[in-house]
gemmi code that builds the backbone of each chain (N, CA, C; Angstrom):
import gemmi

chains = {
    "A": [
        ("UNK", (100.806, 111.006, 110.716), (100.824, 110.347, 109.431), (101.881, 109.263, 109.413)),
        ("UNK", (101.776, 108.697, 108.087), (102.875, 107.398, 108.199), (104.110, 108.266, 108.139)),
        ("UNK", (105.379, 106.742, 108.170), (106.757, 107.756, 108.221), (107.448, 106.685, 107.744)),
        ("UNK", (107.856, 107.546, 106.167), (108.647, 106.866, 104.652), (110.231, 107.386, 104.867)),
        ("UNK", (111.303, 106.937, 105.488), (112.210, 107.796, 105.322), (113.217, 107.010, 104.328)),
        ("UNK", (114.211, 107.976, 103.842), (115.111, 107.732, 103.022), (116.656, 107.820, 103.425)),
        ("UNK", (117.530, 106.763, 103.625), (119.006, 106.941, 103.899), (119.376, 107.477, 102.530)),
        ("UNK", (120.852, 107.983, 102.571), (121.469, 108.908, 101.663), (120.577, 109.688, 101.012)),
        ("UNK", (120.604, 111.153, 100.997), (119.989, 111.767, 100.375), (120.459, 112.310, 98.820)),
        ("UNK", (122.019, 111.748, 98.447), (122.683, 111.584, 97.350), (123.446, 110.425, 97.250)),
        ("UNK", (123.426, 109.940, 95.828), (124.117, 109.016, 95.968), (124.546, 109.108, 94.693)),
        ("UNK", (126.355, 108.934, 94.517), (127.235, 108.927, 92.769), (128.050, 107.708, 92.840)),
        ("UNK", (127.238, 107.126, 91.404), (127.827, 105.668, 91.204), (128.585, 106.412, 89.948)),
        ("UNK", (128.995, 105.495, 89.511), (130.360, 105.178, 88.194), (129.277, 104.432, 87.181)),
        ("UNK", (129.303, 104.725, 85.948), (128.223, 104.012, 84.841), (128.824, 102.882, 84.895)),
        ("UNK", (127.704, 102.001, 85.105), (128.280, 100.606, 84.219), (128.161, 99.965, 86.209)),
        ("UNK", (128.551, 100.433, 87.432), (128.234, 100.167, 88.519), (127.041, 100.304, 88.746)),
        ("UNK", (126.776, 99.129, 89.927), (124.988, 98.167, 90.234), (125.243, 99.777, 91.675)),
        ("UNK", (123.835, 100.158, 91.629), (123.081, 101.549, 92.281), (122.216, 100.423, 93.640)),
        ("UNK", (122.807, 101.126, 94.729), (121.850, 100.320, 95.700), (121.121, 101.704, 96.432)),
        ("UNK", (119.314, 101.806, 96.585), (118.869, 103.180, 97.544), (118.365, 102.313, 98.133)),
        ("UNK", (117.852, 102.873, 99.694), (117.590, 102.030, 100.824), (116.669, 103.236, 100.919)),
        ("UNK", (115.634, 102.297, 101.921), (114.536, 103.336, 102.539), (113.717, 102.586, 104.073)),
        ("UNK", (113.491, 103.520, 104.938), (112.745, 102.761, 106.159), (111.425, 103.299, 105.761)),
        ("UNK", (110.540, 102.448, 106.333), (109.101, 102.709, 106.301), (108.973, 102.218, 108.108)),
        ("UNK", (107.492, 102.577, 108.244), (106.819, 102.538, 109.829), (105.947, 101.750, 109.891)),
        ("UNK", (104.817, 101.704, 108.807), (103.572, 100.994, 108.579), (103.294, 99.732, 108.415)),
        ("UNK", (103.664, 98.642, 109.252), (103.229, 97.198, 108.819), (102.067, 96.704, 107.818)),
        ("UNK", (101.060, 97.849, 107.896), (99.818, 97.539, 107.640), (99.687, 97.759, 106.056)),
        ("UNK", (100.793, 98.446, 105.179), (100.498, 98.604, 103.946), (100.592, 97.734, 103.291)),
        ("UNK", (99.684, 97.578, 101.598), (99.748, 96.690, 101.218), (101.142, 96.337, 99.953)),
        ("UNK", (101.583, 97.182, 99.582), (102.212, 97.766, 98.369), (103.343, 98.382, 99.195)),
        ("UNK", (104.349, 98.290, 98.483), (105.529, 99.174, 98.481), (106.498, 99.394, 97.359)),
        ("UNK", (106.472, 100.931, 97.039), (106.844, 101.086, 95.221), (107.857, 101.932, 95.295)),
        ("UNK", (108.553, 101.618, 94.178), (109.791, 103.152, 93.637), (109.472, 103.477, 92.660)),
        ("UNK", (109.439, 104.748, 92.989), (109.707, 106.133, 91.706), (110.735, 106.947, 91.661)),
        ("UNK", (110.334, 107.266, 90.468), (111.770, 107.427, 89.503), (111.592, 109.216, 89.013)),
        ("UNK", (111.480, 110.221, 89.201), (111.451, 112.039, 89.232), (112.510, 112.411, 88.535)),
        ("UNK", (112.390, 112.358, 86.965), (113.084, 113.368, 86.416), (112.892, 114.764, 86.739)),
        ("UNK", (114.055, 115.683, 86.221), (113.754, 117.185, 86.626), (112.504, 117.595, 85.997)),
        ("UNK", (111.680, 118.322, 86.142), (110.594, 119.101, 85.613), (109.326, 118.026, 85.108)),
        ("UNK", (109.301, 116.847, 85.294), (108.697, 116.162, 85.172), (108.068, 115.412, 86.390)),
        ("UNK", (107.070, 114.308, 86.448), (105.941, 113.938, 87.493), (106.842, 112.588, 87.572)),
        ("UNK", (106.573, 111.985, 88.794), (107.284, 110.719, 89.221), (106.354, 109.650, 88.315)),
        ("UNK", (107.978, 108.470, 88.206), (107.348, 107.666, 87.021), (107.490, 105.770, 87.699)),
        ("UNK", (106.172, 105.868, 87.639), (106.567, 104.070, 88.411), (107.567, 103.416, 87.984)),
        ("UNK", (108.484, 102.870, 88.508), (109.738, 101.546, 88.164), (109.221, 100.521, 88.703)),
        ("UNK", (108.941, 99.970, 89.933), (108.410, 99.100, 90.694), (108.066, 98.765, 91.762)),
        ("UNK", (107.171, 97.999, 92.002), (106.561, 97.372, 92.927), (106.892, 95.945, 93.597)),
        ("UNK", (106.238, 96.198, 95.169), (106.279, 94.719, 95.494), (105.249, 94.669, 96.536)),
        ("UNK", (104.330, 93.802, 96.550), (103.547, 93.105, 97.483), (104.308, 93.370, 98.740)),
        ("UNK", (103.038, 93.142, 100.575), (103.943, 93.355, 101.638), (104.291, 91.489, 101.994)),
        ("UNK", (103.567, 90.944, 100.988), (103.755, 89.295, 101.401), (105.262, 88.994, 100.950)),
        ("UNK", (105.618, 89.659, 99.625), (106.945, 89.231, 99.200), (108.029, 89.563, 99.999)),
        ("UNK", (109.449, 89.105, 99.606), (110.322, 89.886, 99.559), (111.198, 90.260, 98.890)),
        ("UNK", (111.187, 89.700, 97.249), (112.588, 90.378, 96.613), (110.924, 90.220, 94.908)),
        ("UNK", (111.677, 91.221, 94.309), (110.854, 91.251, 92.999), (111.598, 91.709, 91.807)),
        ("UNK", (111.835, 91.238, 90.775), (112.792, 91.563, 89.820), (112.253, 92.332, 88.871)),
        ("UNK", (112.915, 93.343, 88.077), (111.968, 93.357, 87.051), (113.287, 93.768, 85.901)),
        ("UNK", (113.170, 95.133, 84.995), (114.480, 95.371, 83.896), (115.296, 95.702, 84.319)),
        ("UNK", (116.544, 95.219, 84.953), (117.703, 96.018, 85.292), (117.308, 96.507, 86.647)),
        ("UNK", (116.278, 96.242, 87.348), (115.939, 96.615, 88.940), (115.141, 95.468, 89.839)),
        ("UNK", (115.562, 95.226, 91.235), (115.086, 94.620, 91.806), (114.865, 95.407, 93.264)),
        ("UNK", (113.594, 95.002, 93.513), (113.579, 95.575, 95.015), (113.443, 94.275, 96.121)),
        ("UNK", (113.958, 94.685, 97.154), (114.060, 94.138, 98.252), (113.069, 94.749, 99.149)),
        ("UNK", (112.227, 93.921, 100.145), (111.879, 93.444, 100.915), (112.070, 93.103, 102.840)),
        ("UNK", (112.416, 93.820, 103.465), (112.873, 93.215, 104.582), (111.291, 93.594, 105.532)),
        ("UNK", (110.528, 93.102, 106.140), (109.488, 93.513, 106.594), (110.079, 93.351, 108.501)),
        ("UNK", (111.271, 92.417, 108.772), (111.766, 92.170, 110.008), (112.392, 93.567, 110.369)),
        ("UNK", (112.957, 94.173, 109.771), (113.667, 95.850, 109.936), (112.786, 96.796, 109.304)),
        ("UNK", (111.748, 96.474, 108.527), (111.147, 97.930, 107.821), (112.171, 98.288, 107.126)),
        ("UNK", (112.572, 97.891, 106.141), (113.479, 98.167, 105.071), (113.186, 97.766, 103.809)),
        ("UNK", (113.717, 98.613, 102.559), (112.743, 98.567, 101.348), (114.524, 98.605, 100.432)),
        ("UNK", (114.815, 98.374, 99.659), (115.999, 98.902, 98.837), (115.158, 98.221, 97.512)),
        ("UNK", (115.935, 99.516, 96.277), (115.719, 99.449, 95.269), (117.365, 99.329, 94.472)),
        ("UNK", (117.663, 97.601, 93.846), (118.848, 97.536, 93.034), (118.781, 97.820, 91.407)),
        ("UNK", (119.620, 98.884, 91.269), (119.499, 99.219, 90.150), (121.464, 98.651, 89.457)),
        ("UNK", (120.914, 97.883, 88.284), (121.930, 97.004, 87.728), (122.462, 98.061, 86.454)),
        ("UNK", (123.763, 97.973, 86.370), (124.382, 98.714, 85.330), (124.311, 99.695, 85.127)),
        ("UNK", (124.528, 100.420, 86.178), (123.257, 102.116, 85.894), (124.337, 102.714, 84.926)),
        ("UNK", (123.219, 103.479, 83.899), (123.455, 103.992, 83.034), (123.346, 105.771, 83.309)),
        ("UNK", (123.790, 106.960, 82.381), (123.222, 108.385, 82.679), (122.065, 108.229, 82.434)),
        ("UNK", (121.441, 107.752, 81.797), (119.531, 108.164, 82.014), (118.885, 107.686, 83.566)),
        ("UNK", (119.553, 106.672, 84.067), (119.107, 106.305, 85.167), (119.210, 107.781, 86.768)),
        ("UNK", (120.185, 108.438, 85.935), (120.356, 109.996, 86.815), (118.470, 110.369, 87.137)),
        ("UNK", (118.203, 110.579, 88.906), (117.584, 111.285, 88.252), (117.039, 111.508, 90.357)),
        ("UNK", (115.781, 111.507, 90.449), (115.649, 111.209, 92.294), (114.799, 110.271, 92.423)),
        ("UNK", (115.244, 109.276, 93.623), (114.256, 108.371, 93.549), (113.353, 107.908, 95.192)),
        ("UNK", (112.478, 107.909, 94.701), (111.213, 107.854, 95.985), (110.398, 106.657, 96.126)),
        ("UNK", (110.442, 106.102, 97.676), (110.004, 104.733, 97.768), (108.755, 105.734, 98.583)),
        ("UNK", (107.706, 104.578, 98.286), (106.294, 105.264, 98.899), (105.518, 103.789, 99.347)),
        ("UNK", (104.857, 103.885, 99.910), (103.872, 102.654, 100.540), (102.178, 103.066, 100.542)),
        ("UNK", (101.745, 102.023, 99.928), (99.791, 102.399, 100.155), (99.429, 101.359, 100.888)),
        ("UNK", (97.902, 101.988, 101.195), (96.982, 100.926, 101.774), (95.676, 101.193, 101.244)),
        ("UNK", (95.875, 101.035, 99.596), (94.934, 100.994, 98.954), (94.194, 102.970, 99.233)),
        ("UNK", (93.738, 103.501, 100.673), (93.676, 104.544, 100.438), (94.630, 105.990, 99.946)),
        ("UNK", (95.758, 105.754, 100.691), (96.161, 106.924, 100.632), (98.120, 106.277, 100.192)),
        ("UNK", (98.469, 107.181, 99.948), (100.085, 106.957, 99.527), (101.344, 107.619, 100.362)),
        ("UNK", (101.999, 107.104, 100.627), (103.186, 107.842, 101.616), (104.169, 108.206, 101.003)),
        ("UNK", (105.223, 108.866, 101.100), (106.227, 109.344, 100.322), (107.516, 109.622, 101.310)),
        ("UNK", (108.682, 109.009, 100.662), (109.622, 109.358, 101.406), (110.455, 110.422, 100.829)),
        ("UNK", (111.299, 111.142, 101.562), (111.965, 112.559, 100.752), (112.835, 112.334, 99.590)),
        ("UNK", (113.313, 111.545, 98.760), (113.943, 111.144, 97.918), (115.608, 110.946, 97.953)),
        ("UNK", (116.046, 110.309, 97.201), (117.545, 110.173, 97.371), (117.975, 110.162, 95.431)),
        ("UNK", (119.155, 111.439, 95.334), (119.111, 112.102, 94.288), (120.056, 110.947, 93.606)),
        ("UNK", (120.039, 109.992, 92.576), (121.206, 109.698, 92.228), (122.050, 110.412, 91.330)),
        ("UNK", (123.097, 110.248, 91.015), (124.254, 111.158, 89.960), (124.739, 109.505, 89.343)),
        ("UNK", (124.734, 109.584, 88.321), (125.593, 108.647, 87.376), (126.740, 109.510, 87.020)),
        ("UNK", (127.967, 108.963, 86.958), (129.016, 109.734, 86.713), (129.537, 108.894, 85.209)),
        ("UNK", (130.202, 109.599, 84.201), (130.605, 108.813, 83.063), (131.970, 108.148, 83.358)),
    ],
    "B": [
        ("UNK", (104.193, 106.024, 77.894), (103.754, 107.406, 78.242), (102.550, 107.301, 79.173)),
        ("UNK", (102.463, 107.634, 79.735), (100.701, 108.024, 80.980), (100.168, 109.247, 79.955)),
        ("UNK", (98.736, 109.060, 80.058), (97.867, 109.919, 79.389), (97.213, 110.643, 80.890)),
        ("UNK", (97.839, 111.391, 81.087), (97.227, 112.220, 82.423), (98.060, 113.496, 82.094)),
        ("UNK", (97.119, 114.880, 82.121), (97.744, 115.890, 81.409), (97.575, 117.012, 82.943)),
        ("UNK", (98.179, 118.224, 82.522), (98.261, 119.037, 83.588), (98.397, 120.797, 83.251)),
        ("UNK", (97.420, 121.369, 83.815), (97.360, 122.496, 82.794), (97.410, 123.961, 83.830)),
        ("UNK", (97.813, 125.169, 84.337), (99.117, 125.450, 83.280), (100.615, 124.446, 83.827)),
        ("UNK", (101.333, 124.588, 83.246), (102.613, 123.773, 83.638), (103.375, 124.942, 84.471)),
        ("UNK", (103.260, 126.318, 84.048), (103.640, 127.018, 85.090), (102.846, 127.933, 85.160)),
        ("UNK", (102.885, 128.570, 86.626), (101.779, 129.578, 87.008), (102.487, 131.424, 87.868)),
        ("UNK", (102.491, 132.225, 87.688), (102.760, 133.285, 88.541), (101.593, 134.270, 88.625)),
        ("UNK", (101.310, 134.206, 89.934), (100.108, 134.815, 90.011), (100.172, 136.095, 91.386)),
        ("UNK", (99.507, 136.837, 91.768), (99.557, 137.686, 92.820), (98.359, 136.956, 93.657)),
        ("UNK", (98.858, 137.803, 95.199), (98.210, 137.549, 96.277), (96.847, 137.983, 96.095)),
        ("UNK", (96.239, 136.663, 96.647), (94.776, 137.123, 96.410), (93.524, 136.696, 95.185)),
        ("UNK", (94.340, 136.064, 94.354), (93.980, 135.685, 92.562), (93.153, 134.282, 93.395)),
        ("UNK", (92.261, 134.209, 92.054), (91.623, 132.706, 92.920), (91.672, 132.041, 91.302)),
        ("UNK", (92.562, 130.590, 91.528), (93.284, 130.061, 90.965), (92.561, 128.365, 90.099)),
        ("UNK", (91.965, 127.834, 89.288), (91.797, 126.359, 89.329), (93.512, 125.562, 88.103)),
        ("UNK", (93.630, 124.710, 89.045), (95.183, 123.572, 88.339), (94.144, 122.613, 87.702)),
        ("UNK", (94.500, 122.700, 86.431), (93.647, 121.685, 85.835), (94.241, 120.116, 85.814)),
        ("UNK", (93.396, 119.088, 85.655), (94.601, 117.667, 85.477), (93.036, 116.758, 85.068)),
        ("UNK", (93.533, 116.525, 83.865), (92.635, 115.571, 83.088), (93.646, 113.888, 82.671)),
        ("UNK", (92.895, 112.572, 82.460), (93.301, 111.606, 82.347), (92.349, 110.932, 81.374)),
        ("UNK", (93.280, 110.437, 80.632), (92.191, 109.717, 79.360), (92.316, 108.297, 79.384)),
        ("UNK", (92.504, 107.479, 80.766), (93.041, 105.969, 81.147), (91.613, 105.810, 81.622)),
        ("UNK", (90.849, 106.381, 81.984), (89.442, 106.143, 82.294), (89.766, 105.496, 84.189)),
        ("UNK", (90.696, 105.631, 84.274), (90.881, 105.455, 85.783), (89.923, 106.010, 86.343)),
        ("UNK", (88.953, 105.236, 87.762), (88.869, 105.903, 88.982), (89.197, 106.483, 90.072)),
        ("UNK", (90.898, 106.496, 90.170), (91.051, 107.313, 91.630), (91.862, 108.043, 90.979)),
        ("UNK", (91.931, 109.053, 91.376), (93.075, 110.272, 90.735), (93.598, 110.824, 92.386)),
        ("UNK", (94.302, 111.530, 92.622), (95.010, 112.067, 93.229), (95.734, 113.630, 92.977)),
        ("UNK", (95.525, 114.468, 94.033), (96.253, 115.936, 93.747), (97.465, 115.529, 95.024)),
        ("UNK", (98.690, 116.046, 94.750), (100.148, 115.798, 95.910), (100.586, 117.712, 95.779)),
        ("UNK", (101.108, 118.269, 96.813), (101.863, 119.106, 97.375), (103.622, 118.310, 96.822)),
        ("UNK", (103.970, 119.078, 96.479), (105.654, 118.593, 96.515), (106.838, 120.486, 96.189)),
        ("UNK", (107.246, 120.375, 97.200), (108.429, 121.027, 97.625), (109.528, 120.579, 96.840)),
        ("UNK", (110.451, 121.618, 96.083), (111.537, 120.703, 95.137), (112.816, 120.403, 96.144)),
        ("UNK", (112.715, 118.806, 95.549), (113.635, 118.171, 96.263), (113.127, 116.919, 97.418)),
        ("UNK", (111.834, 117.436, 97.761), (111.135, 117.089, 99.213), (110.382, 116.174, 98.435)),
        ("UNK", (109.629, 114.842, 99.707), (108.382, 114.275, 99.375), (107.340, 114.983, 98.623)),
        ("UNK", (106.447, 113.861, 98.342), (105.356, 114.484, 98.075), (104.323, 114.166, 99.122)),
        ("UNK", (103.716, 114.798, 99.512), (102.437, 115.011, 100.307), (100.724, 115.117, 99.704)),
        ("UNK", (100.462, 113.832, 100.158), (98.657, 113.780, 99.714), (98.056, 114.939, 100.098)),
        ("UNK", (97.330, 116.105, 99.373), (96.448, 116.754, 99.776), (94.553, 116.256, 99.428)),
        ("UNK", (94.411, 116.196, 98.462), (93.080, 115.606, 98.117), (93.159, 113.944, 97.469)),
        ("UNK", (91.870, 113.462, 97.337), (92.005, 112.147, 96.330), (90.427, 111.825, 96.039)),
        ("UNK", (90.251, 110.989, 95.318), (88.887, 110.979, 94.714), (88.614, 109.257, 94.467)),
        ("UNK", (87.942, 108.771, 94.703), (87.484, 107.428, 94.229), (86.694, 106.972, 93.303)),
        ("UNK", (85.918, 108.178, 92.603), (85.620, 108.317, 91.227), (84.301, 109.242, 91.163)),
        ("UNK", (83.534, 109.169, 90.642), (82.666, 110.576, 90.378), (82.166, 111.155, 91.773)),
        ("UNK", (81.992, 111.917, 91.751), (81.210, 112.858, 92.776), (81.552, 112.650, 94.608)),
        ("UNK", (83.247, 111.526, 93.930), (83.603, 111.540, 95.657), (85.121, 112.985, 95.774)),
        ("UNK", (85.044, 113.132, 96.763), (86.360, 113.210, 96.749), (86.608, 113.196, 98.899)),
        ("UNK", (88.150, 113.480, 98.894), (88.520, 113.344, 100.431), (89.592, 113.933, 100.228)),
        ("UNK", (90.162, 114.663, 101.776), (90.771, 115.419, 101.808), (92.600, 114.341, 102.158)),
        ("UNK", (93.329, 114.706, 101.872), (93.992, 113.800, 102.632), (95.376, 113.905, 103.616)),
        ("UNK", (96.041, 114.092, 103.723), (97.079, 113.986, 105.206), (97.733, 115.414, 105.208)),
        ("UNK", (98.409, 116.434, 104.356), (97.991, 117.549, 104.361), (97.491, 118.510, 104.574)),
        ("UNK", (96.974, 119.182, 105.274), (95.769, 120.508, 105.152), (96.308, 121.482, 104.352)),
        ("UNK", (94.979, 121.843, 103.965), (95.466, 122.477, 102.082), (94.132, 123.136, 102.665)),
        ("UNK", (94.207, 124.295, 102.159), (93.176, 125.476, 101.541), (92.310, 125.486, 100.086)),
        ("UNK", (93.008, 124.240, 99.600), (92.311, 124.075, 98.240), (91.302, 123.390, 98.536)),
        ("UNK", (90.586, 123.053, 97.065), (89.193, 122.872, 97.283), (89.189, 122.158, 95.904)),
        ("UNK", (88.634, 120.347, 95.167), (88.628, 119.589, 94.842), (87.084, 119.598, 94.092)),
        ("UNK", (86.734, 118.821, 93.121), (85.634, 118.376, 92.329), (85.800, 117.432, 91.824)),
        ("UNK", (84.927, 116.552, 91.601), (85.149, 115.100, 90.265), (83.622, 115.316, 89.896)),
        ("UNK", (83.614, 115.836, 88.708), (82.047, 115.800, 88.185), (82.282, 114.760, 86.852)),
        ("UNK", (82.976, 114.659, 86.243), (83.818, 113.679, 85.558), (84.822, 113.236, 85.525)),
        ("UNK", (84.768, 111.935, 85.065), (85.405, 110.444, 85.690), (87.171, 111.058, 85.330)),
        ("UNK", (87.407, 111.974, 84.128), (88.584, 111.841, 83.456), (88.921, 113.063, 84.407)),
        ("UNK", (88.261, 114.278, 84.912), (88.534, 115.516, 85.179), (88.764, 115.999, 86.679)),
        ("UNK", (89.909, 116.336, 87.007), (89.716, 116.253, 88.411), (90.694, 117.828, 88.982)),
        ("UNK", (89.825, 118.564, 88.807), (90.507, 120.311, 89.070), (90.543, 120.495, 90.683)),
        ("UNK", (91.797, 121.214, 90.786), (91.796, 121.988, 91.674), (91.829, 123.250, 91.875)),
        ("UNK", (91.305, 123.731, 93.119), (90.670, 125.286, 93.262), (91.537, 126.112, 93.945)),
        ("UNK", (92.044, 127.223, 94.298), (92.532, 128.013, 95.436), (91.940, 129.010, 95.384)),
        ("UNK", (90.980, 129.921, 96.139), (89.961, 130.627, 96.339), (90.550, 131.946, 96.416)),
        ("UNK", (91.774, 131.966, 97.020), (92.864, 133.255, 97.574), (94.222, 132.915, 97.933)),
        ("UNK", (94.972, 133.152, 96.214), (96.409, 132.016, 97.037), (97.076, 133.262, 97.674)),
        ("UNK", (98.202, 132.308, 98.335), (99.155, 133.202, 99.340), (100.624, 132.922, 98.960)),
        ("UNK", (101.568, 133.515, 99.072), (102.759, 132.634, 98.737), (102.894, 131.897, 99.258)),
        ("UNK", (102.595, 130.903, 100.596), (102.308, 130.203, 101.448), (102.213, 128.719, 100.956)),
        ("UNK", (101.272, 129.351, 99.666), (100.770, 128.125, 98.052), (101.802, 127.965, 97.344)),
        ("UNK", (103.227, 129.091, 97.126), (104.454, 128.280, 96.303), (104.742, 126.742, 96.812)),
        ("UNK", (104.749, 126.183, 95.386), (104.991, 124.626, 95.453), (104.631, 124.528, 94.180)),
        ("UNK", (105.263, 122.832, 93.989), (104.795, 122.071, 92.750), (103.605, 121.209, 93.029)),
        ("UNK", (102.751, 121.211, 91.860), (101.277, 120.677, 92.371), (101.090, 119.508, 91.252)),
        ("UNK", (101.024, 118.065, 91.919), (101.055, 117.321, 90.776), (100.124, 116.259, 91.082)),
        ("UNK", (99.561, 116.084, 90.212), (98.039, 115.401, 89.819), (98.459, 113.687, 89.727)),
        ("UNK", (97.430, 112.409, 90.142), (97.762, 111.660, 89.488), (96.706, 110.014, 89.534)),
        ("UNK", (96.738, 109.440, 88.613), (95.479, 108.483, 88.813), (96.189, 107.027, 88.731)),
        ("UNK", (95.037, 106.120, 89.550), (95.280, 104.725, 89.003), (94.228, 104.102, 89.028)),
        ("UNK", (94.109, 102.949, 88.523), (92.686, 101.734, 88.365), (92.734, 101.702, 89.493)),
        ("UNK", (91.080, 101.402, 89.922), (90.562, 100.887, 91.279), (91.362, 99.297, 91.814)),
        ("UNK", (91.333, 98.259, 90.644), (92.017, 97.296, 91.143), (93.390, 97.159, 91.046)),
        ("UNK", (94.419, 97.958, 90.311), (95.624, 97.722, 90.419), (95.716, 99.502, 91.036)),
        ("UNK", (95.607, 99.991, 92.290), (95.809, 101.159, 92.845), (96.903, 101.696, 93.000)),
        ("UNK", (98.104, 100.268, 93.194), (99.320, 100.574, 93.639), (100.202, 100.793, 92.660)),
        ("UNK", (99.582, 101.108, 91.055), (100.333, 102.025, 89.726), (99.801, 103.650, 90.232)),
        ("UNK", (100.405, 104.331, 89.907), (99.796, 106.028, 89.867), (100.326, 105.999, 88.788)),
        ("UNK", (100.315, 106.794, 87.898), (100.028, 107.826, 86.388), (100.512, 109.033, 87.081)),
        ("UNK", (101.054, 109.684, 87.088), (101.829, 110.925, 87.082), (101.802, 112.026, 86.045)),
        ("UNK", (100.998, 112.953, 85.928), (100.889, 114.348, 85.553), (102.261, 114.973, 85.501)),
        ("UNK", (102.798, 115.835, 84.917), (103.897, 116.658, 84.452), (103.976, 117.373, 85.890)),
        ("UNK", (103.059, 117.951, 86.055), (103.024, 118.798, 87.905), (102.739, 120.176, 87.009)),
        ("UNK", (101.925, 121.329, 88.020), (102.131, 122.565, 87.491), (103.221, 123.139, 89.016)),
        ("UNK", (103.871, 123.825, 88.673), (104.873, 124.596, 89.289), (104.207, 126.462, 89.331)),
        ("UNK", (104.059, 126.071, 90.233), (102.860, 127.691, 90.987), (103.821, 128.638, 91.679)),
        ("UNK", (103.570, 129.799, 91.287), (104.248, 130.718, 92.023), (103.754, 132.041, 93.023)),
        ("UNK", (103.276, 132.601, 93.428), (102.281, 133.226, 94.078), (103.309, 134.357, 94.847)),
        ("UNK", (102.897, 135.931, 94.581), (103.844, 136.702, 94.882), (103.173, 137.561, 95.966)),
    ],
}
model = gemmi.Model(1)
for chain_id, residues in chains.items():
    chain = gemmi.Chain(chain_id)
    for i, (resn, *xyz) in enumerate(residues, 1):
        res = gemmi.Residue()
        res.name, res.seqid = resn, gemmi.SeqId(i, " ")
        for name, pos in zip(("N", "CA", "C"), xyz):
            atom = gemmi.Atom()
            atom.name, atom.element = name, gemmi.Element(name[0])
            atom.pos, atom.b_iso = gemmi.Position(*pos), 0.0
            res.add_atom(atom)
        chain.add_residue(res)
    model.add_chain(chain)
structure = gemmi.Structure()
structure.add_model(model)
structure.setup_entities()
């Protein structure tokens, strides 16, 4: 199968400090590459996306990066706040099927 | 909010019980998706569907067993769970042309003794 992996498997920022998660992927061939966002007891919740043509995509308070030369994906999260606490999972499709990497837990600290 | 629901939210059952995880969506989406997830761990594709009367198995091997007889309804089966089946089981759909959104189900959290 494909292979989604995730550096740091925790990571504790300070509120009000910019949250950087990194992730390797294997698959040149996907078309999409997304982060989700797994509160406790709840189902993963899209934050964002990016095309495999792009490389940087902005959206509220998050931008993802792009590196397709290393297979590298990072998701910047700006000002993180405590709701932003939570685990977060970069995944890649190819329209059929979805990959998943093991997640990286963040902690917002007050 | 995603309108994709998930029914029971938790389950404890004995060895041997033959089990259906319900997961309905009122987005009228065509592909839905069932995932394996371990707490803490990825999630892992077990089934997926491309809209009525398809479905496919997917990267996983799972003992479960899948239906789409309607577009919104997409159950899963376990015939004879094992504890083998503890895990969180979470459902989830997106439009045929924007695929790369999923909708995310609550998950049911199964327990099997």
């Amino acid at each position: 199968g494909e292979s989604v992996g995730l550096h740091l498997p925790t990571l504790s920022v300070q509120e009000g400090d910019n949250s950087i998660i990194n992730c390797a992927y294997s698959n040149s061939a996907s078309d999409y590459f997304i982060w989700y966002k797994q509160e406790s007891g709840k189902g993963p919740q899209f934050i964002i996306d990016i095309r495999s043509n792009m490389d940087k995509r902005q959206g509220q308070r998050v931008t993802v990066l792009l590196n397709k030369t290393v297979k590298h994906l990072s998701l910047q999260i700006a000002a993180t706040q405590p709701g932003d606490s939570a685990v977060y999972f970069c995944a890649e499709t190819n329209f059929n099927k979805f990959y998943f990497g093991s997640g990286t837990k963040l902690n917002v600290k007050p | 909010e995603a309108d994709i629901y998930q029914t029971p939210r938790y389950l404890v059952i004995g060895t041997g019980k033959k089990i259906t995880l319900e997961c309905s969506q009122t987005m009228g989406h065509d592909k839905m998706y069932w995932y394996q997830q371990d707490p803490g761990m990825e999630l892992h594709l077990i089934h997926y569907s491309y809209g009525v009367n398809s479905t496919e198995k997917g990267d996983l091997s799972s003992e479960s067993t899948v239906s789409r007889i309607r577009t919104e309804h997409f159950p899963l089966t376990l015939e004879s769970a094992r504890p083998s089946h503890t895990s969180q089981y979470l459902c989830a759909s997106s439009e045929w042309e924007f695929y790369n959104e999923q909708f995310f189900g609550p998950g049911t959290r199964l327990t099997v003794l």
